[in-house]
N, C-alpha and C positions, 0 to 999 in steps of 0.2 A: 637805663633804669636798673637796681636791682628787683631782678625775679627769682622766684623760688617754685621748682618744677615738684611737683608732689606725687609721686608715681605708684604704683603698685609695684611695676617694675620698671627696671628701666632698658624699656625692649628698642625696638628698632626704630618707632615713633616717637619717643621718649628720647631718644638718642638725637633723632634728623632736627626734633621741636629745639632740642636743647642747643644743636652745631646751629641752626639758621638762627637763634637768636644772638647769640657768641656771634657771631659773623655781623650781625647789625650794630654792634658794641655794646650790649647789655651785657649788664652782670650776673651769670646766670647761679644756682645753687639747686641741690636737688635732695630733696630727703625719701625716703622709701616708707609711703605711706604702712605696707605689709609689716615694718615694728611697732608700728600701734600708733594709738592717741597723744598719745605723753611725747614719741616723738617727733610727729608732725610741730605739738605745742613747743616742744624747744628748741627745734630748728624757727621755727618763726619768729621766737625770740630774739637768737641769735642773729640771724640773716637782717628783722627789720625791714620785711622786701615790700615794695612800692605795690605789687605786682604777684600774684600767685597764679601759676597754671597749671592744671593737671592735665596730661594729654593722654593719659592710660592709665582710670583709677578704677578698681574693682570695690572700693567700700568709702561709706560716706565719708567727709570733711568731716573733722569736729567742727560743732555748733558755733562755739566760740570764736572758732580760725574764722568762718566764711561769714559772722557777724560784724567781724571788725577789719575785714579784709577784702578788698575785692578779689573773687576769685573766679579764672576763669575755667570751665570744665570741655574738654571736646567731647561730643556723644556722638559715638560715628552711625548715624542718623539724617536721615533730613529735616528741616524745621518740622517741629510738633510730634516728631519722633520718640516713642518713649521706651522706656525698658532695658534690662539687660543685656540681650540675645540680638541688636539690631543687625547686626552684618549679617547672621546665619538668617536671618526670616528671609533678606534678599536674595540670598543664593537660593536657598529651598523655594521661595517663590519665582525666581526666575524675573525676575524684578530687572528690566533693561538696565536705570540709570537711578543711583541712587546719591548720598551724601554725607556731609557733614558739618557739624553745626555747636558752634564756640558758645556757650552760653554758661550765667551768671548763677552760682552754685544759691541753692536756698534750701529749705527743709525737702519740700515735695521732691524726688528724684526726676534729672532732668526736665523740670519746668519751671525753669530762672528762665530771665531775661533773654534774649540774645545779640551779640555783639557781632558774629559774624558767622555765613555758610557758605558750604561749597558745596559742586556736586559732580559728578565721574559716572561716567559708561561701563557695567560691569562687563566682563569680558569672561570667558567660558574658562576661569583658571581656580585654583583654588583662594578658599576663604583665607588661609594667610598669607597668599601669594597677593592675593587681591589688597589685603592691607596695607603691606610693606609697601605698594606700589600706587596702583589709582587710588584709592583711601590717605595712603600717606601723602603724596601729592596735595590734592585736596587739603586735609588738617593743614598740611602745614603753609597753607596759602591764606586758611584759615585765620590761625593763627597769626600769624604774622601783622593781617591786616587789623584783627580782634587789640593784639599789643599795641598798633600805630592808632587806633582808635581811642583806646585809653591814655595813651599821652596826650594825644591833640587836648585831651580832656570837653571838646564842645560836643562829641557824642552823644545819644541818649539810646540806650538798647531797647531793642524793639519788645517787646511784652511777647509771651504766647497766646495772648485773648486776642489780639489782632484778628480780623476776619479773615482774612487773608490765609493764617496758617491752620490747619487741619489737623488736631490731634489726635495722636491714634498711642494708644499703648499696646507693647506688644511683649507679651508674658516671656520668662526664662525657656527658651528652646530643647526638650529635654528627651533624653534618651529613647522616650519610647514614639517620638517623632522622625528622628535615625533612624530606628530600628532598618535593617533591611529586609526583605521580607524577595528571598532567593529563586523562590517556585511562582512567586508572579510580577516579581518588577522587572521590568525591561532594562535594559544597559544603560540607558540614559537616565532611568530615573537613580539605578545604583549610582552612577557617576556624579549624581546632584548630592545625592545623600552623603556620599564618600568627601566629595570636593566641600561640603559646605562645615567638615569638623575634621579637614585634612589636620591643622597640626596641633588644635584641641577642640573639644574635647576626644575625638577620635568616635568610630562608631561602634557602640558595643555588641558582639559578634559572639558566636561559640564555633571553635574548631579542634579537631579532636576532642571534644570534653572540658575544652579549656574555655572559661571567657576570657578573652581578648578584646581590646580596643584593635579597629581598621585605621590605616592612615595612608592618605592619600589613594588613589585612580585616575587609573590612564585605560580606553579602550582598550582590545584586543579584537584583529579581523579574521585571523583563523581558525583560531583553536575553540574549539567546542566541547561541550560537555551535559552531565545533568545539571539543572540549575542549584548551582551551591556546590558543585565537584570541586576540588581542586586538580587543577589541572598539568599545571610545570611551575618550575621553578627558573627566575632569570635574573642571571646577576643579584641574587638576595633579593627581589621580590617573587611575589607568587601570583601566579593566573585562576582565577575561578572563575568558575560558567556562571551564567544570567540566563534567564529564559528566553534570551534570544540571541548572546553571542560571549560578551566573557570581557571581564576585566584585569586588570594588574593593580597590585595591591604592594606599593613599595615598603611599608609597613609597619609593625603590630607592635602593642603594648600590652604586658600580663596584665590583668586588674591586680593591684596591689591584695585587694584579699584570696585570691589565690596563691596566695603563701611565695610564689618567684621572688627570687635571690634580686631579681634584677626588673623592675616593673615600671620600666621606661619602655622607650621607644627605639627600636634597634630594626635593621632589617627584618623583614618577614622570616623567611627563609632561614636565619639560625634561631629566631626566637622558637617558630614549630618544630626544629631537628630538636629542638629540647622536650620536646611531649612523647608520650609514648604514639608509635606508631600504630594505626588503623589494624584492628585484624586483619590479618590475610597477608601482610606485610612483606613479610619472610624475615631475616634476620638483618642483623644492622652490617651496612658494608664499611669498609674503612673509609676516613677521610668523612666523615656526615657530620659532622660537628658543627657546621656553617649552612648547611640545606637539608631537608628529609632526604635519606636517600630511597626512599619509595615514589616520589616524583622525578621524571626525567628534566634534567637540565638542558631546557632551548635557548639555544644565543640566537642576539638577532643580528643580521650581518652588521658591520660598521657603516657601511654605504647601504641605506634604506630604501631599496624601486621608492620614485616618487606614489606609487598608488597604494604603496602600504600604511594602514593605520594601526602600528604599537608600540610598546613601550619601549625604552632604549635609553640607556642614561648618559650614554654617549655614540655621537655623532658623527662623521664626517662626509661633508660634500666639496665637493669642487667645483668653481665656474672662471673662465677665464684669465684661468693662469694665477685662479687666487684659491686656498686650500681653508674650509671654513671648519675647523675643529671643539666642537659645540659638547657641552655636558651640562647635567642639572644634576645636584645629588641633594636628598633632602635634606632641609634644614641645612643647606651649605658643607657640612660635614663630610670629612673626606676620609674613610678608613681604610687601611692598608689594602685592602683589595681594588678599593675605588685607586687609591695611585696607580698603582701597580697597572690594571686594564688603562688607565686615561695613558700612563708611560707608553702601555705598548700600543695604542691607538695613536698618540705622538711620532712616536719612531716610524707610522706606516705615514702617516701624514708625510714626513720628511725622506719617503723615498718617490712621491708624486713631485710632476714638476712645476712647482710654481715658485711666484717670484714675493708673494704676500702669503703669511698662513697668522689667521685668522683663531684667535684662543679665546674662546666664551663665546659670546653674542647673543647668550639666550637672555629671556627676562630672568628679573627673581636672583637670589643669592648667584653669584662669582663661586666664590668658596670662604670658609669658618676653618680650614686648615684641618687640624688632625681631628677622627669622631671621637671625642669625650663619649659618651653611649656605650661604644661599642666596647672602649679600653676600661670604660667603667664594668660591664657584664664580664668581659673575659674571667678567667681561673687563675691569670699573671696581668693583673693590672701596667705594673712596670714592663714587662719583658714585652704586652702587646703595645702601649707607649712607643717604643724603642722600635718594633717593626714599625708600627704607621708613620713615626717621626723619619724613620732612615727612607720609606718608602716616596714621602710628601717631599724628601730634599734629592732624592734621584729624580724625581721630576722636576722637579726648580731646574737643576744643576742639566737637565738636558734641553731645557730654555736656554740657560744661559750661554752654554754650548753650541747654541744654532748657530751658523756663521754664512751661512750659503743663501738666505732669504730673510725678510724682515719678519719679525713675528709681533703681532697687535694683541693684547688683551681686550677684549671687550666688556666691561661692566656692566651689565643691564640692570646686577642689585647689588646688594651689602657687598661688599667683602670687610675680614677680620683675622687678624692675626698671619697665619701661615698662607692663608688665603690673597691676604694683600701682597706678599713677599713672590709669591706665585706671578700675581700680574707685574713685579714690579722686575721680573725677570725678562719680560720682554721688551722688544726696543720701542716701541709706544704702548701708551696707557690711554685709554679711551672709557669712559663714563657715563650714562646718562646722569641728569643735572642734579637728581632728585637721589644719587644716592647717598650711603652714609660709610664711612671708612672707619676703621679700628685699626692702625697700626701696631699694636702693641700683644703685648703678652703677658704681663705684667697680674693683672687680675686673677690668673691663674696659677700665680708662684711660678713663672717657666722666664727663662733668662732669653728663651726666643731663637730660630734656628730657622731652615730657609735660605739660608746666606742674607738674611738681613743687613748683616756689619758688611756688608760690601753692596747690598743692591740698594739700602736705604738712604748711605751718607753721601751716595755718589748721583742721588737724585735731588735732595734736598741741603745737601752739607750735613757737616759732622755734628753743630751745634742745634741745629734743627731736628735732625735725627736723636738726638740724644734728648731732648726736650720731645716730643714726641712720645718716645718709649717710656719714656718718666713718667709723664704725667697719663699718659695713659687715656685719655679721651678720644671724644665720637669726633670724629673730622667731616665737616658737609665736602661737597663734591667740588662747591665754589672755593674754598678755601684747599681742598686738595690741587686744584688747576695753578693757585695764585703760592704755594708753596712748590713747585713741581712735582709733586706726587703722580699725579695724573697730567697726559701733556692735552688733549682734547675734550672738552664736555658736549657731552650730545645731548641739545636740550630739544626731546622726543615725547610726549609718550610713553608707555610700558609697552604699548602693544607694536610699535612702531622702528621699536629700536634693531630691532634684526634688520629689517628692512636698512634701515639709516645704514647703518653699519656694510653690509653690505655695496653701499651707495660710496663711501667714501672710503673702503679698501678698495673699489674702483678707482677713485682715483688715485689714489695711493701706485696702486700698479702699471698704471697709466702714463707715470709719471715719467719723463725723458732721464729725469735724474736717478732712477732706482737702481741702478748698477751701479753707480759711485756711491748712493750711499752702504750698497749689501758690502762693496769694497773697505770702504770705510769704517764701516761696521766690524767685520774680518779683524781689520789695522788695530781698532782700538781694543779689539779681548785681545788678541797676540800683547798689546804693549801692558795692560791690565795683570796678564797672565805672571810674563816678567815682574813684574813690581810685586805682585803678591797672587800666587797660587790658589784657585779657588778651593783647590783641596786644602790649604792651610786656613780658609775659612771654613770650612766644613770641618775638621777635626775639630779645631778650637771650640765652635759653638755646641757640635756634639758632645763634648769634653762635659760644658757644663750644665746639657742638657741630662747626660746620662745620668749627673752625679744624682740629680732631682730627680731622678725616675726611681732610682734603686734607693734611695732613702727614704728608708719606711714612713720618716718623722720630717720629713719635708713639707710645707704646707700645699703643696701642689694636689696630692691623694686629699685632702679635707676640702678644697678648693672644689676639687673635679666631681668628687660624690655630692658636695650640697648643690653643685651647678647641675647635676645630671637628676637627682632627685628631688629638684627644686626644692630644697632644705632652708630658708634662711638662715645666713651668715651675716658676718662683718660689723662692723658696727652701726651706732643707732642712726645716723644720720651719713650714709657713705655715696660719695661719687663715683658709682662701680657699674661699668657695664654684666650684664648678664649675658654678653656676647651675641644677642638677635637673633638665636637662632630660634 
């Protein structure tokens, strides 16, 4: 069928809705509802589509479109579910198992017909964590079945007056239900409030004088304080007390009307080195440009006692001979500091003896490649580009380099761009089923770097690689396996997939044949080597990477400011990822 996907944006759901339909042989097309009326109306003109779906709309259809069109809407809801705010009411309520529910667009908001629902176990993570994963699961099973229903054409959608379903509206979720309130909520009710507007709307807060949006929490077991202190600084988040023990806050956004140059979301810890420091301070020390320097900086070891509970963006353990090197940075975003500590958490990984090491396996984003955020706030947009790009290809390039044991990428969510190059540098590529790939770089004016031109064509060939980067699309995880992008799918669960992973680098290591292939392995970068020099990929890409960074009038800088300030761009009707993060 042709369908035409109608998005506000075209996030991470929008993305999996549009690869799994592509993948069943529909014709898919996608307009960005956020140009308005006029261009939803002319893309439907154009398209002519059998079929309309919106899987993430924030404003109504026009009347006209969903009058003469069947359209179908997802409201991540369960039947009889109404309202704007439905994920945040379940995390703030604590709501075990919720849903969602494919239904028939009409005047009333979400109370059409319904075609199809689904429903998922919430699990103690955050509200966009929980999206991308058990929510998008769900939708997109949703869906799916929602589209096969409308072909068969002998369906008949179920009504919302049905006895059966229980309507309930539930009003827009708004700030002064966040609110935190420092001197009497316990750590877990902060952790609910924090996790349920992790990566919007964020929770509006004041620190030093500043309001600020919160983003994200993770506990804390030892550090204490008064409730609402700030207490340390770690790796660019920040520890505050609770009236009972203390959270981590990986982090903050200016409120755009507090006048910040830069009123996005960037690490905690340089967004407050930019506020005036607390009386009593003393004066500023050198090097504070990236944290206050009036909080002490506590690292937490890399090997975490199993009885501790905090925050840590990177990982490592070991179990039988197999080295499990785990990270989560938010929003997938990797900025030059983030390389640089994963680099030298790498290099320690590889002086332990094993014969498997293990790179990712958490749920939730892989990696998004270099932080647009951060390169966007610096004072040398170019110049900080350039460190995080050389920083993100020293670590590729010390993938690529392993030669003494096998190294696994593990998937458990999105990867995009520098992020996919990342995994595609080690010698297996492992997935759960459900996620969504972005090869490309393209969307961002960037020619792409990584060692792509070596680690892409030599997975997929030269013509599929080139097709790929070109066109620029969301890739399902089914369609990465059946191209060799990915060599394994692990159809799990979100919650589940460590575990999996775990389970089958076991066997991996177990295996009689693992010294012929580490051998093997060895044979074929030495012959690689010969043929063409990874350093002679690395220059050349940097070559045309650099030229785009230092050019003022490069579309790259217009690209990276509307994608970090959510600006709309492009044109009226464009097939552009917004990269999922």
């Amino acid at each position: 069928m042709d369908i035409l996907l109608v998005v506000s944006a075209f996030n991470s759901l929008s993305q999996r809705v549009y690869a799994e339909l592509s993948d069943q042989g529909h014709h898919v097309d996608v307009v960005l509802a956020s140009h308005g009326a006029d261009a939803v109306r002319a893309a439907v003109r154009e398209v002519r589509p059998e079929l309309i779906v919106a899987p993430m709309l924030k404003s109504a259809l026009p009347e006209d479109v969903w009058q003469e069109h069947t359209c179908l809407i997802v409201h991540p809801g369960p039947p009889g579910d109404r309202g704007p705010s439905s994920l945040d009411w379940a995390i703030a309520e604590e709501t075990p198992e919720w849903g969602v529910t494919v239904l028939q667009a009409e005047a009333a908001m979400d109370a059409g017909d319904i075609w199809a629902d689904g429903s998922f176990r919430v699990p103690p993570a955050g509200k966009s964590d929980v999206y991308r994963n058990e929510l998008s699961d769900a939708a997109a099973g949703a869906v799916l079945l929602a589209v096969g229903r409308f072909a068969d054409g002998s369906f008949k959608p179920r009504p919302q007056s049905d006895p059966g379903i229980r309507v309930v509206w539930r009003d827009f979720f708004r700030q002064e239900q966040r609110r935190i309130d420092w001197e009497n909520d316990s750590t877990q009710t902060v952790l609910r409030k924090l996790r349920g507007a992790d990566s919007q709307p964020g929770v509006l807060d004041e620190l030093c004088g500043r309001e600020v949006f919160l983003h994200g929490g993770h506990p804390e077991d030892r550090l204490r304080g008064r409730p609402g202190e700030l207490l340390a600084t770690r790796s660019g988040a920040l520890c505050r007390a609770t009236l009972d023990g203390a959270v981590w806050i990986p982090e903050l956004r200016p409120r755009k009307s507090s006048g910040d140059p830069a009123p996005f979301r960037r690490p905690a810890a340089s967004v407050l080195a930019s506020f005036p420091a607390p009386p009593g301070s003393g004066p500023g020390m050198p090097g504070s440009n990236d944290r206050p320097y009036w909080l002490p900086e506590i690292a937490a070891p890399l090997e975490l006692p199993p009885n501790r509970t905090t925050w840590a963006d990177i990982r490592y353990r070991q179990r039988d001979g197999i080295g499990f090197l785990s990270f989560s940075f938010p929003g997938g975003a990797m900025s030059t500091n983030h390389c640089r500590r994963l680099l030298a958490a790498y290099r320690y990984a590889l002086t332990r003896s094993t014969s498997v090491l293990v790179l990712g396996g958490a749920r939730d984003f892989f990696s998004n490649g270099i932080h647009l955020n951060v390169i966007e706030a610096s004072s040398d947009p170019a110049g900080e580009s350039w460190s995080n790009l050389t920083a993100m290809n020293d670590l590729v390039e010390a993938v690529l380099r392993t030669t003494d044991r096998l190294v696994v990428a593990a998937l458990g969510g999105n990867a995009a761009a520098g992020g996919v190059m990342l995994a595609l540098a080690a010698d297996e590529v492992w997935c759960r089923s459900g996620i969504v790939l972005n090869p490309h770089y393209r969307h961002m004016g960037l020619y792409g770097s990584e060692f792509w031109t070596y680690s892409l064509p030599r997975r997929v060939g030269a013509e599929t690689a080139e097709r790929l980067t070109s066109e620029a699309l969301p890739v399902s995880a089914a369609t990465a396996a059946r191209t060799g992008l990915v060599d394994r799918l692990v159809p799990v669960p979100p919650q589940e997939f460590a575990a999996e992973v775990e389970r089958l680098a076991a066997d991996v290591a177990g295996d009689p044949d693992i010294a012929r292939r580490i051998t093997a392995k060895a044979t074929a970068r030495h012959a690689d080597e010969l043929q063409r020099p990874l350093a002679e990929y690395r220059r050349t890409e940097l070559a045309r990477m650099r030229a785009i960074f230092f050019d003022p009038q490069a579309p790259y800088h217009a690209l990276r400011s509307a994608f970090v300030r959510k600006v709309p761009s492009g044109s009226a009707r464009p097939l552009a990822t917004e990269g999922a993060r």
